[in-house]
N, C-alpha and C positions, 0 to 999 in steps of 0.2 A: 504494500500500500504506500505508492508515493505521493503523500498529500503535500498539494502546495497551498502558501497562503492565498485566500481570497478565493478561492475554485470555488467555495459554497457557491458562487453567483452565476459558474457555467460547470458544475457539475451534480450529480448525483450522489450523495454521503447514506451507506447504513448503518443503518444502526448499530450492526455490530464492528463498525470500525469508530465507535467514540466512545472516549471517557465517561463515567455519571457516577455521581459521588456514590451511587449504593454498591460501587466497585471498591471501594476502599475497604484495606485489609487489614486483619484486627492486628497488625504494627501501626498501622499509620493512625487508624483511630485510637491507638494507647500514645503515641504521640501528644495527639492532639489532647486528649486528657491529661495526659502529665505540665500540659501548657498551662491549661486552664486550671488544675490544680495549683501547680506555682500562682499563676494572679491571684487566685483567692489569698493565699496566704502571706503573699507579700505587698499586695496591692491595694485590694478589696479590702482588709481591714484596716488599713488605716484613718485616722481620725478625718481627713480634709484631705483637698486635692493637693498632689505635689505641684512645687515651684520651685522650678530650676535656681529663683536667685538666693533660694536658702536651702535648698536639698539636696544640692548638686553633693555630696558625698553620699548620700545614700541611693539616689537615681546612677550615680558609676560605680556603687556597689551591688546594683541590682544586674551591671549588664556581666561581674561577675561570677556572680550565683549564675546567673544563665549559662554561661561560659561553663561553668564546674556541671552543668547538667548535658554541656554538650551541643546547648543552643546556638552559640556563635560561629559555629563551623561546619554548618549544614550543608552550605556550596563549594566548600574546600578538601581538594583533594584528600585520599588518607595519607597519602605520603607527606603532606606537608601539614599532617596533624587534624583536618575535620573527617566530614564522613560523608561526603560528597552525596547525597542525596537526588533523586531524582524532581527536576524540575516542578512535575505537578505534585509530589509531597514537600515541595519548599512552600507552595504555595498553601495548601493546606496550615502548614506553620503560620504562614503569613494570615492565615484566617484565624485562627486559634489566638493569637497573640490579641490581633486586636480590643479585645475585650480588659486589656492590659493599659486602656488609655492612652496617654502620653507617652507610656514606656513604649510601647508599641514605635511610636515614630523613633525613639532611641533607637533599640537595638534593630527596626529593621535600615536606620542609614550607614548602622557597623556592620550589617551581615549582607549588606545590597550597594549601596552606591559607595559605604566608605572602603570596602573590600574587592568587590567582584569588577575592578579596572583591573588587579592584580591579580585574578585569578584569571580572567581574561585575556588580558594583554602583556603583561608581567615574565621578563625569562627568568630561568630558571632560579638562577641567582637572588631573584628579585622575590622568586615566591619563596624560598627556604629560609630568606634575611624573615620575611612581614609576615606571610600566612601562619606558622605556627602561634602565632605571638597574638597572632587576631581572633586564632580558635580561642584562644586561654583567655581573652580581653587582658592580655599582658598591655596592648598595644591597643589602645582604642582609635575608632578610624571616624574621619569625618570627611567631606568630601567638599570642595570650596569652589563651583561653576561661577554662582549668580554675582554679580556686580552690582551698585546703585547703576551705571547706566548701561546695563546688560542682562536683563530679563530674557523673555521671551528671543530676544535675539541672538544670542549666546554666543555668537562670535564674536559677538562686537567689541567685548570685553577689552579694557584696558592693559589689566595688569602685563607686565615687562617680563621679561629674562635675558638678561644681558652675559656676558662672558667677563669673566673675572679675568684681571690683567695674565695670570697666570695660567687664565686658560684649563683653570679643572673644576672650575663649577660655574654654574649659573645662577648669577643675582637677581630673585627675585625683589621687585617691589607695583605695589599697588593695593589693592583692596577688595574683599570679599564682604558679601553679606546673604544674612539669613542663614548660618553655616549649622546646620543642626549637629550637634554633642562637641561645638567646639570649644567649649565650656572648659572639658575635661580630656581632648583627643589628646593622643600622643604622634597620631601621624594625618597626614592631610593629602588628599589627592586632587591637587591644586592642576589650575588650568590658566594658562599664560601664553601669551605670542614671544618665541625666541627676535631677538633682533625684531627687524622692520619685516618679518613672517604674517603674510597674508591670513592664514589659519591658525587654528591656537594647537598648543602641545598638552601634553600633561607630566605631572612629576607626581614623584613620591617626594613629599616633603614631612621634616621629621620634624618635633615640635623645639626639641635639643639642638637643630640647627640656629638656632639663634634668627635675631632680626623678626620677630615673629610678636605681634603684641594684641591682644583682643581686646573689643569692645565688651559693655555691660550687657550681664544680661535683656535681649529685647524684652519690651512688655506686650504682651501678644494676646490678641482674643481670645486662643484656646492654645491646646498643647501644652500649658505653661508648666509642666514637669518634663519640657523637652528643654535640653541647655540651645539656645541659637542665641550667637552674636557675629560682629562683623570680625574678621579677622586682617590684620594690615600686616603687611609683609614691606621691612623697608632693608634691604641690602639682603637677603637672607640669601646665605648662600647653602645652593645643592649640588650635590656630588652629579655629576657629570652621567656617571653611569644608575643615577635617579631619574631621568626621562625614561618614561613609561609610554614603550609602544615607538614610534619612529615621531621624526619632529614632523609636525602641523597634521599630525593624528587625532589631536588632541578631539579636535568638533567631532573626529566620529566614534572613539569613544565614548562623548556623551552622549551623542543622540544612539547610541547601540547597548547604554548603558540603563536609558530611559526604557526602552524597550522591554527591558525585564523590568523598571521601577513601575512602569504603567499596569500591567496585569498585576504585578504583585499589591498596587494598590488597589485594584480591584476586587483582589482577592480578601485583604484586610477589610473594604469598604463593608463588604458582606459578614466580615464578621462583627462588623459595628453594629449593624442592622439585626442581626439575630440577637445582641445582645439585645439593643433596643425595645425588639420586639418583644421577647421572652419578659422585658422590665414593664411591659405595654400590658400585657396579660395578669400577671400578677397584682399589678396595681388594681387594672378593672373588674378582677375578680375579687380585692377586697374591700373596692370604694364602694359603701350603697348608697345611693341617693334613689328618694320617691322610692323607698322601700325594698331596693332591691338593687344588686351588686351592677355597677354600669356596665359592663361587659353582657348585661342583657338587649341593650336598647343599639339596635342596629345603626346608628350611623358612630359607633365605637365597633361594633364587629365591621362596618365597611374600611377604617382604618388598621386592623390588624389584617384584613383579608387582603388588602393591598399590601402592607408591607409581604404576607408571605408570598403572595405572588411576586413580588420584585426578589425577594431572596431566590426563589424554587428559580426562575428564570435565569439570574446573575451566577449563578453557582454552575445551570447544567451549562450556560457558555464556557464561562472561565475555565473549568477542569476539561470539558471538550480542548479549549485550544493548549491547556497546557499540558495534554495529553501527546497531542499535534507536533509539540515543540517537543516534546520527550522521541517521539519515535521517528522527528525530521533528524534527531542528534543523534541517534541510532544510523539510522540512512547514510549521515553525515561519515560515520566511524567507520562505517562496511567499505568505502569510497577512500580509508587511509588516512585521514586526515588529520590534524590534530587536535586535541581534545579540546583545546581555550576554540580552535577557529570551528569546529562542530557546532558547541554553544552556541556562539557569535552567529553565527550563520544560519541556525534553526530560531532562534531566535526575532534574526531580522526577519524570516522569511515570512513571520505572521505576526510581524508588526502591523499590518492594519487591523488584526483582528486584536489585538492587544490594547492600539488606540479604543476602536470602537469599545472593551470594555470596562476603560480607563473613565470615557464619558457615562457610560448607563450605568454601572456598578456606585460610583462618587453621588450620582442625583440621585438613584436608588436609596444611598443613604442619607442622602441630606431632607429627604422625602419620608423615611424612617423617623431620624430623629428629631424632628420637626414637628412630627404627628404622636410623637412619644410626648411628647413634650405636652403639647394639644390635651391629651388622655389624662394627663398628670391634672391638665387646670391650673388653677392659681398655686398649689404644689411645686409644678413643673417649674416655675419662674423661682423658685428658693433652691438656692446652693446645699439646703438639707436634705432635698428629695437625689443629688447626683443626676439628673438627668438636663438640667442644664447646660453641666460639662459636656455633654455627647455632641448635644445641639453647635456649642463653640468648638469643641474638636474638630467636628465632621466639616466644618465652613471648608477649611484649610485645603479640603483633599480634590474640591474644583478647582483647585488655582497650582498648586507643584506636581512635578513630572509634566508639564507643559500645562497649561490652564484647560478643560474644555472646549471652548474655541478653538482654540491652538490644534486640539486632537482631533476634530472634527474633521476641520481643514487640511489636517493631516493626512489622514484614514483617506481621504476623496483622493487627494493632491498624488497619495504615494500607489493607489489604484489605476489613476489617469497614466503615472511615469511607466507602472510594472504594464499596459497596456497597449500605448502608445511609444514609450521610447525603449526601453529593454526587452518589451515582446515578451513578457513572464506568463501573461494570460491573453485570451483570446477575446477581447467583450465584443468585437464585432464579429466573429463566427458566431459566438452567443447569442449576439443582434438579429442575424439573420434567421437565428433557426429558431426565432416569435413567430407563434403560427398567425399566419395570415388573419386568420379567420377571428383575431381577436379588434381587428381592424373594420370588419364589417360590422354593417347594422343591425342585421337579421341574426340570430345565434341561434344552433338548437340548444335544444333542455343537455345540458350535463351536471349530475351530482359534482357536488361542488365538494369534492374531500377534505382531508386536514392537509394532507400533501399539495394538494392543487392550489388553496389556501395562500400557501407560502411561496410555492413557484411562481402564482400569481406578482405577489410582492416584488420579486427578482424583476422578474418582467416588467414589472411598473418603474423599477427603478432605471431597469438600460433603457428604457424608453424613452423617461425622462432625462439621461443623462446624454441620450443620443441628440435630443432635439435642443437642451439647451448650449451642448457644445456647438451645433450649427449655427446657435444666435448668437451666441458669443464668441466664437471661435479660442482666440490665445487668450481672450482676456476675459474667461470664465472665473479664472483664481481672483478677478477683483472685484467678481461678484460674490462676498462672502455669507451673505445670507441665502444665496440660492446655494453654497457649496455645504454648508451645514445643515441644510435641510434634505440636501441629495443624501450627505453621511448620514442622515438621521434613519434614513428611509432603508438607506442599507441597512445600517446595527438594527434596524429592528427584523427585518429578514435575517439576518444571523442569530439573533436570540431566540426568533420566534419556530424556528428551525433546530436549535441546538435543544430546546425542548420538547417537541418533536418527536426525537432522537431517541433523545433520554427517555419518555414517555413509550416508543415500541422497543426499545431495547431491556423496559424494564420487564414489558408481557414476557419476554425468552426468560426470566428470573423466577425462582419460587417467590413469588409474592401476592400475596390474597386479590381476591377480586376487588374488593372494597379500599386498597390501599390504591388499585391501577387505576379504579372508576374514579377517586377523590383526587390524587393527582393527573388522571385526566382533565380533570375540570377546570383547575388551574390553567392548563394546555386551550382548553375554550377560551378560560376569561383571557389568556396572554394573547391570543390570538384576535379576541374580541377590542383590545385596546389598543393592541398593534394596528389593527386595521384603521380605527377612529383616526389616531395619529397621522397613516400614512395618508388617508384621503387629507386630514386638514394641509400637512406638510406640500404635497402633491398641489395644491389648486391654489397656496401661496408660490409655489414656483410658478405655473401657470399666469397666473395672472402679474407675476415678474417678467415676464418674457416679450418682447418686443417685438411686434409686425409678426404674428404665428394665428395661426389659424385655431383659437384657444378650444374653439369649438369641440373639432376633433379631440383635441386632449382630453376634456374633459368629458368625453364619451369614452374614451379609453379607459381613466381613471375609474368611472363610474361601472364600465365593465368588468372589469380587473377588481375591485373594493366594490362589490356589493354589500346591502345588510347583512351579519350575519345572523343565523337565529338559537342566539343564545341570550339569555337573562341576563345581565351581569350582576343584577344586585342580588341576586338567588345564589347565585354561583359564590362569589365575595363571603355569605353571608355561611353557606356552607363551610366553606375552607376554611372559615373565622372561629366558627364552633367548633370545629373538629381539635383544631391549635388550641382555646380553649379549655376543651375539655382534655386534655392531655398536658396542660400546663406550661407549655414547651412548644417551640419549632421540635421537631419530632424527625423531619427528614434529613 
């Protein structure tokens, strides 16, 4: 099976070639418990939310108790001290954690961006000096991309490295900001232009090199038990053989680095959101008001029914593509390769599908704790209920590893390149072979399946992708509201599909009828708000489009996205009660 990324849109996927979390085996699910164990006991009972500007000794004493459990070295080889883990059980970590808060954005910028450039791109020398050290949290890692005038644009960045008169090291200076655990780091994988270098490089820099001084702790809306401050680099000099990777590597790097940061947050987003939810039930099952516990009165079971349908959806994607990217790295190793350019390389290859879950996993949650919040009432709003924290947590996770925007335009932009310029996919053989007949007026009766459903979707989407690259031709990327609403229309044909999936591959499962028909249902309502979305998305493109015969489009649209005939508040209201009554997300 050589899946490439983005084929969901011109090929056919079965069921039994994807991941679904009810594959996970009683290691990974002991795992994930032993995670959740830990937060309780180091996290969960403490009196108040941590803050970095007075806990920073015990927030870098938590990252090594993790460390002593073997948490920091999940992506590192065994030879150089972790236990090299497969991709879709790092992510799994990554979901487990987050229920962990703020620690959460800790240790995963030591176990992901402060680390895996090194595990990556790093020889030999470079991994046997840092990886041991990183497993142990001997070496804590932070990672320094962002600048004040370097966001979103990441190359633009300032900072210097010059050559020492002597010619064995590179002086950096300049400035970083937003630097997460640099509070407490011992080593920094700092990003810089050598000389008057068009593109940036990257370094290992040590904290003991000197020339290195931080700002105060930021004061920040949430997170605040994560250390970030600005870090200023004035002379500091680096050993020569501390560039990581070749010089003006550095930008790809990051954006190959983001790549894994973006599903991995996706992954975490989802375990916010179960938390939220499971805190969402609890409550409504012990508040009574008008005599009887709120979790009776249907527009609080229509908010838990929504949150599970955005978990059950966000999870069967996410383990789908990091399943993808586990056995693209497989593929990768049969082919000789070596193991840092395997990763790298399965990796980038479903980096759109990575963006796409970067964006709906992050809303997902900010949709969760929003409405947890909502549930709570005038509770929600007091720092003694904790669920306030989630609501300022979760802001955070639309705006780093690229903003949504940013991924959106992504997801579209690196579809159009793998299309159009490198030839990775075919969307216009896939163009051509839309049946005609969806083009006519007249149709006969066809049952309308769950499959036909979503292919539909696809369809609707090269359609409209076809017609607006006509009317805009090269200067489609600078219409960004039509380009985020093309991605929108995609990721939900990818989500609405990877459940789907999950849903006939669980009928091959011994699992009860009553469990298939209940998360069937879900697979309705996902499918039933897919739909809403795409028709609205669809007929704001349409009516953005210039000199087009909108007519026709929107007899397409309306072809393609009929009503479907499900209930939604029946459906919601079910899947509400089932969670519920089991107390728990269950799946």
């Amino acid at each position: 099976m050589n899946k490439k990324g983005a084929d969901f849109l011109t090929k056919k996927t079965l069921p039994s070639e994807v991941f679904i979390p009810e594959d996970w085996n009683e290691e990974q699910l002991m795992l994930k418990e032993m995670i959740h164990d830990f937060l309780k006991k180091e996290i969960h009972t403490l009196p108040e939310e941590l803050d970095a500007s007075k806990d920073l000794d015990y927030i870098s004493g938590l990252l090594d108790k993790s460390a002593q459990l073997g948490l920091c070295g999940l992506a590192i080889e065994e030879k150089y001290g972790g236990t090299d883990l497969d991709f879709n059980t790092g992510l799994l970590f990554t979901e487990a954690m987050a229920p962990g808060f703020s620690f959460a954005t800790t240790i995963g910028a030591h176990v992901s961006i402060g680390s895996l450039p090194i595990v990556y791109y790093g020889n030999d020398e470079q991994k046997k000096k840092y990886l041991p050290k990183i497993a142990t949290a001997e070496y804590k890692a932070a990672y320094a991309l962002t600048e004040p005038g370097a966001g979103s644009d990441a190359n633009s960045g300032k900072t210097k490295a010059t050559f020492s008169n002597d010619r064995k090291y590179y002086l950096l200076n300049g400035q970083k900001m937003w630097i997460t655990n640099a509070g407490f780091a011992h080593i920094f994988i700092v990003f810089a232009k050598i000389e008057d270098d068009k593109d940036l490089s990257a370094f290992i820099v040590e904290k003991t090199f000197g020339g290195i001084t931080l700002g105060d702790e930021e004061k920040k809306l949430g997170i605040k038990g994560s250390s970030t401050r600005q870090v200023f680099f004035n002379e500091c000099p680096v050993p020569l053989e501390n560039l990581l990777g070749k010089r003006q590597e550095g930008f790809k790097i990051a954006l190959n680095i983001l790549n894994s940061g973006r599903i991995k947050l996706a992954a975490g987003s989802i375990g916010g959101i179960k938390f939220a939810l499971n805190k969402s039930i609890t409550y409504s099952s012990e508040r009574i008001q008008f005599d009887k516990s709120i979790n009776k009165f249907s527009a609080i079971q229509h908010k838990i029914g929504e949150m599970v349908r955005l978990i059950f959806a966000s999870e069967s994607a996410i383990y789908r593509t990091g399943k993808n990217i586990d056995d693209k790295e497989k593929e990768l190793e049969n082919q000789n390769l070596p193991k840092n350019e395997t990763k790298l390389k399965a990796l980038r290859e479903f980096a759109i599908e990575c963006a796409i879950l970067k964006v709906y996993s992050t809303e997902a949650l900010s949709y969760g704790v929003d409405e947890t919040l909502q549930i709570y009432g005038g509770m929600g709003y007091s720092t003694e209920a904790g669920v306030e924290m989630g609501y300022r947590d979760a802001r955070i996770t639309r705006i780093y590893e690229g903003t949504n925007e940013i991924n959106r335009m992504l997801s579209f932009a690196e579809l159009m390149k793998r299309a159009f310029k490198s030839k990775e996919i075919n969307l216009q053989k896939a163009g051509r072979s839309i049946p005609k007949i969806v083009f006519k007026r007249s149709l006969p009766f066809q049952k309308l399946t769950t499959y036909k459903i979503i292919e539909n979707f696809k369809m609707l989407f090269l359609i409209l992708t076809s017609y607006t690259g006509k009317a805009f031709g090269m200067k489609l990327a600078d219409e960004q509201e039509i380009v985020m609403d093309l991605a929108d229309i995609m990721g939900e044909a990818y989500i609405a599909e990877s459940v789907y999936l999950r849903i006939e591959k669980l009928k091959e499962k011994n699992v009860s009828q009553s469990e298939i028909e209940l998360k069937e249902s879900v697979l309705n309502l996902q499918l039933y708000v897919a739909n809403q979305k795409i028709i609205q998305k669809a007929n704001i493109i349409i009516d953005s489009l210039p000199n087009t015969k909108n007519r026709s489009l929107r007899f397409i649209v309306k072809r393609l996205t009929p009503q479907l005939a499900i209930n939604p508040t029946e459906t919601r209201r079910n899947i509400a009660k089932h969670m519920i009554e089991n107390g728990e997300y269950t799946w």
